[in-house]
N, C-alpha and C positions, 0 to 999 in steps of 0.2 A: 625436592631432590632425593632420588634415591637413595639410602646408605650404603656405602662399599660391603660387599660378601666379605664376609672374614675366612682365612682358609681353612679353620675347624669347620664354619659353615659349608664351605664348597667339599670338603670329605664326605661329611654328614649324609652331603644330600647323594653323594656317587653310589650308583647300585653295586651290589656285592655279586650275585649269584643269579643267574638266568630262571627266572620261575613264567608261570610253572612247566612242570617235564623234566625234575630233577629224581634222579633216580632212586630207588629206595635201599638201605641196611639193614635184613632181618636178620637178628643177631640170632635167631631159632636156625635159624638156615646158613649159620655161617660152617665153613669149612675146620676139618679139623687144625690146620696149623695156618700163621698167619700170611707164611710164603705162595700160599694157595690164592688168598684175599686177594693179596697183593698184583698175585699175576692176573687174575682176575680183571680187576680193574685196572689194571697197566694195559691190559687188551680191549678195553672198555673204552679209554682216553684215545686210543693210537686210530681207531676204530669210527669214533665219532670224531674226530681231529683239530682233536687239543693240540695246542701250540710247543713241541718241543715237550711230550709226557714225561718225557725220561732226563730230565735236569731234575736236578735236586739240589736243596742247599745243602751240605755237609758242614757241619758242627762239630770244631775241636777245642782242647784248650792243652795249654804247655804246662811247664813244670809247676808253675805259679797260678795256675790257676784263669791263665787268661784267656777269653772265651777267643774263637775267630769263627765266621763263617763265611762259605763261599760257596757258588755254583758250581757244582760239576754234573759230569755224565754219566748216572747208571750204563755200565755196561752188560751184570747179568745178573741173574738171580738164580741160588741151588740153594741147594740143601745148607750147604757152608754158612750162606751169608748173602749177603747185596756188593756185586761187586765196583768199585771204580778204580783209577788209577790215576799216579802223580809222581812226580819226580820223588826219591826218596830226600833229596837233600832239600825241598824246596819246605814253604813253613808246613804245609800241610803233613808231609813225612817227616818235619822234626818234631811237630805239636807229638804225632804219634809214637813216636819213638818213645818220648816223655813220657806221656800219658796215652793210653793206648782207649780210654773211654770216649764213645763219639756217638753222633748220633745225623740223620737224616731227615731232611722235611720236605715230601712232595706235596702239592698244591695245585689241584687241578680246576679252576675256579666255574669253568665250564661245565662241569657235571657237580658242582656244588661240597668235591672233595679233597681231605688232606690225611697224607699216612705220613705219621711218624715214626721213626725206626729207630730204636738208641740199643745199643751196646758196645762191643769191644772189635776194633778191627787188628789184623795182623797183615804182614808180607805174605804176599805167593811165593813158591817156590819161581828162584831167576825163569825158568824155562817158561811157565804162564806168563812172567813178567815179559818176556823175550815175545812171546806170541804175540800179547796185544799191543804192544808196541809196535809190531809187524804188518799189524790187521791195520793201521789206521792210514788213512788218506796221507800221500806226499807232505802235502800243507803240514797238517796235522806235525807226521814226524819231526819235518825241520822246525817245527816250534818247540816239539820236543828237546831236541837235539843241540838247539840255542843253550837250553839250561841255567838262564841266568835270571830263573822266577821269582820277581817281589825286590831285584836290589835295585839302588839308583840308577836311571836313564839319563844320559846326559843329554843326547839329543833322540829323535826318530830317524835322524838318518842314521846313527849308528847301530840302533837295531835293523833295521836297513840292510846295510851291511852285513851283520850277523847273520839274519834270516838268507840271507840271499847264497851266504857259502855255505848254513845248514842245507837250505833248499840243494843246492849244487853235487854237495855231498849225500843226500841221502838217495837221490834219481840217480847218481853214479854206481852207486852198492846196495841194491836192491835188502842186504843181509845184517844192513849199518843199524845198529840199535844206541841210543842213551844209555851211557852207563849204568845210571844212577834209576835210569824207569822203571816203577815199582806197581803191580797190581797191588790192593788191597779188595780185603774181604771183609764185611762188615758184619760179625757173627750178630744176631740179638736174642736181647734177655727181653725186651719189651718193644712191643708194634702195636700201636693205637689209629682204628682208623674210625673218622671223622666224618660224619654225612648231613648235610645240610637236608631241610627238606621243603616243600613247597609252602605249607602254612603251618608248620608246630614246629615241636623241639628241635635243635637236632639229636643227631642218635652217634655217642662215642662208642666203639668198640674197642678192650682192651685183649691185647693178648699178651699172657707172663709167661716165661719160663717154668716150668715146673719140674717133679722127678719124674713124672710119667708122661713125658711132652710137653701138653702146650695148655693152661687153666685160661679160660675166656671171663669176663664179666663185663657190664656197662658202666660208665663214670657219667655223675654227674655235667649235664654241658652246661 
């Protein structure tokens, strides 16, 4: 009789990363700032077509120190920062309010890569706030527009409900925004990106804040 797989066994055995034909990080050949890397291969993922490249987990924690993370949608990337957006009153805009330290994790398993992004995020001024609220699909807005992210649900027909007079009201008022809709910008002090490779190491690349821009070096993986 067989023995039953254990489920550390059936992890064990699941592949990680598609080899070979995983692309390579010369860290001789890296770009001077990290937002360069980044767009880089964000055009690399969209390109070969990765699954949803521009999700990210975003990483907060509140006054106490308590970690939260969750999915959201890169919307752009400048000079500033990495940007997304969320309600201000919802946890994600109180974690920040609290504590304004946070940090990013893409993960593109397809090309064997992962950038991490940690620093400090801040509010848009209302008017970017106003804009990308603007920009987003109907759907989109009346979920926004619900506003009643992360509390008790008593039933699905009462979000239902909810959704359906957001929906109603925002196809009415084409100019109808959420109060409380807040772009964030996610300035960083440190961006590390992460390259698997066909048969050896992989290869970390760090980038730090510095006085004169941006110091590179490699970490141990």
């Amino acid at each position: 009789m067989t023995e039953p797989v254990t489920l550390r066994e059936r992890l064990r055995a699941l592949p990680t990363f598609p080899r070979p034909g995983l692309p390579v990080l010369d860290p001789g050949a890296a770009p001077a700032t990290p937002h360069e890397l980044f767009t880089t291969w964000l055009d690399d993922a969209i390109e070969t077509g990765v699954l949803a490249p521009h999700a990210v987990v975003l990483s907060t924690a509140d006054a106490a120190g308590n970690v939260h993370a969750r999915t959201v949608i890169l919307k752009d990337v400048t000079d500033e920062g990495w940007w997304f957006a969320s309600q201000s009153g919802g946890p994600k805009g109180r974690d920040l309010e609290a504590n304004p330290h946070a940090s990013m994790t893409f993960l593109w398993p397809g090309r064997g890569r992962q950038v991490r992004v940690t620093g400090t995020a801040a509010p848009a001024d209302p008017e970017t706030s106003r804009a990308d609220f603007l920009a987003r699909p109907d759907l989109s807005r009346a979920a926004g527009l619900v506003d009643r992210q992360s509390e008790p649900l008593g039933s699905l027909a009462e979000y239902d409900a909810a959704f359906a007079a957001a929906l109603q009201a925002v196809t009415a008022d084409r100019g109808l925004v959420a109060p409380g809709w807040t772009a964030f910008v996610l300035a960083p002090t440190d961006v590390e990106f992460w390259q698997a490779s066909d048969d050896g190491p992989h290869v970390r690349l760090r980038y730090r804040e510095a006085d004169a821009g941006w110091a590179t070096g490699l970490l141990w993986p």
